[in-house]
N, C-alpha and C positions, 0 to 999 in steps of 0.2 A: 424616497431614495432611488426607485428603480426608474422613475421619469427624469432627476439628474445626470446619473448613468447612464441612459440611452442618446441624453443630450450631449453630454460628453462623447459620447462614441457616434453621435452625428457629425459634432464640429472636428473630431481627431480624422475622420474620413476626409469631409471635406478639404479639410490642412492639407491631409496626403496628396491631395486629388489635385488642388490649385496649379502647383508647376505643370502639370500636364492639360487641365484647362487651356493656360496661357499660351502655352507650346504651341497648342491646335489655335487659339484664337489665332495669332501671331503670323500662322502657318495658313490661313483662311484666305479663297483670295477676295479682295477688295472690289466692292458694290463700284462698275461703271460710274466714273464720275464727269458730271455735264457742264457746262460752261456756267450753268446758271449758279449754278453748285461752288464753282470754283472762283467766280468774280469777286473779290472781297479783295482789302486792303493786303490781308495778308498773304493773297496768292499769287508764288511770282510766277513770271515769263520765263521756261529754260530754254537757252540757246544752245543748240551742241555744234560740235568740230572735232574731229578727229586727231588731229593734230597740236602741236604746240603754234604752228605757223599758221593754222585754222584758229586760233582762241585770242593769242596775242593779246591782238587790237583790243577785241571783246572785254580781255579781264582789265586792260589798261584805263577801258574806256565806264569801268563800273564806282561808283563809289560808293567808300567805303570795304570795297572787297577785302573780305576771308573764306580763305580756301580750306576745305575739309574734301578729306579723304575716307574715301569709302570703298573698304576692299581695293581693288585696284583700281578704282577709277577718280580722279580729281574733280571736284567740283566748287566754283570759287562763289557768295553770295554776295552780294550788293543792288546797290540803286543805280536805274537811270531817270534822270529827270522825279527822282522819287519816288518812283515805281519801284518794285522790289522784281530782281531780276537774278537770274542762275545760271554763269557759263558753266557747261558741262565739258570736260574734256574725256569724249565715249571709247578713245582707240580706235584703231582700223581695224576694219571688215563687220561684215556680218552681225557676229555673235557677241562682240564688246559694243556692239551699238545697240542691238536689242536688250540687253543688259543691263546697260549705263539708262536705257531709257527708263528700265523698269525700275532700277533704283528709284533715279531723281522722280516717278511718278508716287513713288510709296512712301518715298520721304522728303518731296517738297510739297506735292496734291499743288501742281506746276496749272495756270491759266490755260496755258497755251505752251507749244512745243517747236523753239524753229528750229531745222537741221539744217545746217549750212558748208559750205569748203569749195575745195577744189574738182574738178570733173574731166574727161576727156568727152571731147564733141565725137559724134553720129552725127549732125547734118551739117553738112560743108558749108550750107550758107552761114554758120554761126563762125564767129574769128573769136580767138585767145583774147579774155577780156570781157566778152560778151556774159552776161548774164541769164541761167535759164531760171522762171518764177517755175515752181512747180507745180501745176493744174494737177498732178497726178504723179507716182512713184509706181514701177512695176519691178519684181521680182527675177531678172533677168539669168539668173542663173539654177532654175527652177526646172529641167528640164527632163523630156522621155524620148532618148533618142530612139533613130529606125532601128530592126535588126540587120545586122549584115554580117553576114560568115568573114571569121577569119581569113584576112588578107583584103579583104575589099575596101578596106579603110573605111574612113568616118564621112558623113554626109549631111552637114547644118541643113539641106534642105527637107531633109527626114525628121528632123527635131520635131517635138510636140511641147508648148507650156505645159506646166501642170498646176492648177492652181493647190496649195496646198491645206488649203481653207475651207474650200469647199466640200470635201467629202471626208466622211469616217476610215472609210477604206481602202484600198491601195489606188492612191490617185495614178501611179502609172497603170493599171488595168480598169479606171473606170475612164471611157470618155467623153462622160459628164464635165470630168473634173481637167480636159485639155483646153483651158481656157489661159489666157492672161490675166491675173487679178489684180487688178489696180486700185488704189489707196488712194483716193482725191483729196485734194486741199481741205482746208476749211475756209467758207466762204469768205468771211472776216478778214483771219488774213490774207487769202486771195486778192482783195479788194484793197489792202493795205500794201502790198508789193504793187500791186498796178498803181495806185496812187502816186507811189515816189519814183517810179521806174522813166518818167523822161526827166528826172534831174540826175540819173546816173551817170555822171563822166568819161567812165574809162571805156564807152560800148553802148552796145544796145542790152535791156533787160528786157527778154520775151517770155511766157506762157511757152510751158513747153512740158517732156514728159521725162523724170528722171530714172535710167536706171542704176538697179545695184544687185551687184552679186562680188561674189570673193574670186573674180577672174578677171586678171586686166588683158582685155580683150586687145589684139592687134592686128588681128585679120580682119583688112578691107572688105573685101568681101561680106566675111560673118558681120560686120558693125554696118554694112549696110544695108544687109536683109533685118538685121535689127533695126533699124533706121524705118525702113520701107513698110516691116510687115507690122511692126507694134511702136510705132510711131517715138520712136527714141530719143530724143536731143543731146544726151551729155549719159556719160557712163561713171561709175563709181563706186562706191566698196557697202554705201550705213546707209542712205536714205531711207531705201523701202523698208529693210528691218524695224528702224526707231519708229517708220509712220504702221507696219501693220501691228508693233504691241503699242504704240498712241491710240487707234482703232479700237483695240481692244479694250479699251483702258477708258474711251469717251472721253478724250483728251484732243482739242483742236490741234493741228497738225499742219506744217510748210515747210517744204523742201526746197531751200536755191541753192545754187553750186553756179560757181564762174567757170569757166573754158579756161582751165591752166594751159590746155595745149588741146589740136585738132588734127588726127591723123589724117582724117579725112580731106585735107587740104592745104598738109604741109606745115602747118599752125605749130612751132616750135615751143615746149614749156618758156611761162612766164612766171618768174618763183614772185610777182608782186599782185601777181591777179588774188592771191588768199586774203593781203591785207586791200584791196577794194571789195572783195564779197562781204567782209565784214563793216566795212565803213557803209555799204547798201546796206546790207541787213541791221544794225542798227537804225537806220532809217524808218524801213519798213515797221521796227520794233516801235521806234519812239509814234509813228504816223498809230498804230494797232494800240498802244496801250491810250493815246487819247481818247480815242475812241471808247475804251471799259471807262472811262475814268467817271 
């Protein structure tokens, strides 16, 4: 009798304990996952866009699409060419892209991650239309400005990056940590956007470096010292977010954005350039997923 009752008052603990087990499982973060890991029938390609006029084309062009909703962000499933494929619709800025990304990474365990849309140009040779591949994504709004006494105004040539990755402790007082941190492609699809990039129609599609932060930048000047010092091509709101928690996550990673418009040379918005970034990037998708196949 006293070995029953101790059994019993094992498994009555246990019972208790379970919900909070699960909690903490639940709550655990997730083992890096690698491509090797994630090539299966069952793992799709997520495309994100920020927009409704960024997904469009995408969600039209999926079949069989259903859209589920997840907290606040949309996410519609289907196939291309068979492949199992996930438009994401992440929001604008920052913190809805890092978010959206980290959903759809927890709950599709996604092959591969394109981030695509609209951008404003940094270098004058690129025209409305043009396409940038993105070799790399940097955190453009990352910054430790000079000090200057009240009244002396602001001074971009003062500014310092900060990488925020790199160090434990206050990246504006270490500067170790006054670096650019940049986010590179995955070679894969690197090699799948250059592939289809001279059947692009609407432009040229180049190798380039996308930035992103939550400031639509309009000073000439400032977008050209961007331009000059950290090798800039297109500016925008999600890129870098989505690719430093993809990074984190050991989740392949490409960033293109088309030239909606180019301050830097007059380049007036074009509201059709969203539906050619996504008519390339499915390209590049369809060209990337033969290749797993």
């Amino acid at each position: 009798m006293l070995v029953s009752a101790r059994r019993r008052s094992r498994a009555v603990v246990f019972v208790a304990l379970l919900p909070a087990l699960v909690a903490v499982a639940a709550c655990a973060p997730a083992a890096p996952t690698s491509r090797a890991a994630t090539t299966t029938a069952a793992a799709p390609l997520v495309i994100q866009g920020a927009m409704p006029v960024e997904t469009d084309a995408l969600v039209a062009a999926l079949t069989g699409a259903r859209e589920e909703k997840v907290q606040g962000w949309s996410f519609w499933s289907g196939t291309i060419d068979g492949h199992p494929v996930v438009v994401s619709k992440t929001l604008k800025g920052m913190t809805n892209a890092a978010a959206a990304t980290a959903l759809a990474i927890e709950r599709f365990h996604p092959v591969a991650i394109v981030n695509q849309g609209t951008a404003g140009g940094h270098d004058p040779a690129l025209h409305v239309g043009d396409i940038v591949i993105g070799m790399a994504s940097v955190n453009i709004g990352a910054f430790k400005t000079g000090t200057r006494a009240r009244g002396q105004g602001t001074d971009f040539d003062g500014w310092r990056p900060m990488d925020l990755i790199r160090t434990e402790g206050s990246a504006g007082q270490d500067p170790n940590a006054w670096v650019m941190r940049r986010f590179p492609a995955d070679t894969a699809l690197l090699a799948a956007a250059k592939a289809v990039a001279p059947r692009y129609p609407a432009g040229v599609a180049v190798e380039g470096v996308i930035g992103s932060s939550d400031v639509w930048n309009s000073e000439r000047d400032r977008i050209a010292r961007m331009h000059e010092t950290y090798g800039t091509s297109v500016e925008e709101m999600e890129t870098a977010a989505a690719a430093q928690v993809a990074a984190a996550s050991g989740v392949p990673f490409l960033g293109i954005r088309v030239l909606s418009n180019n301050i830097t040379n007059d380049g007036v918005y074009s509201a059709a350039s969203a539906a050619a970034c996504q008519r390339f990037v499915l390209d590049v998708v369809r060209e990337f997923l033969r290749g797993t196949s």
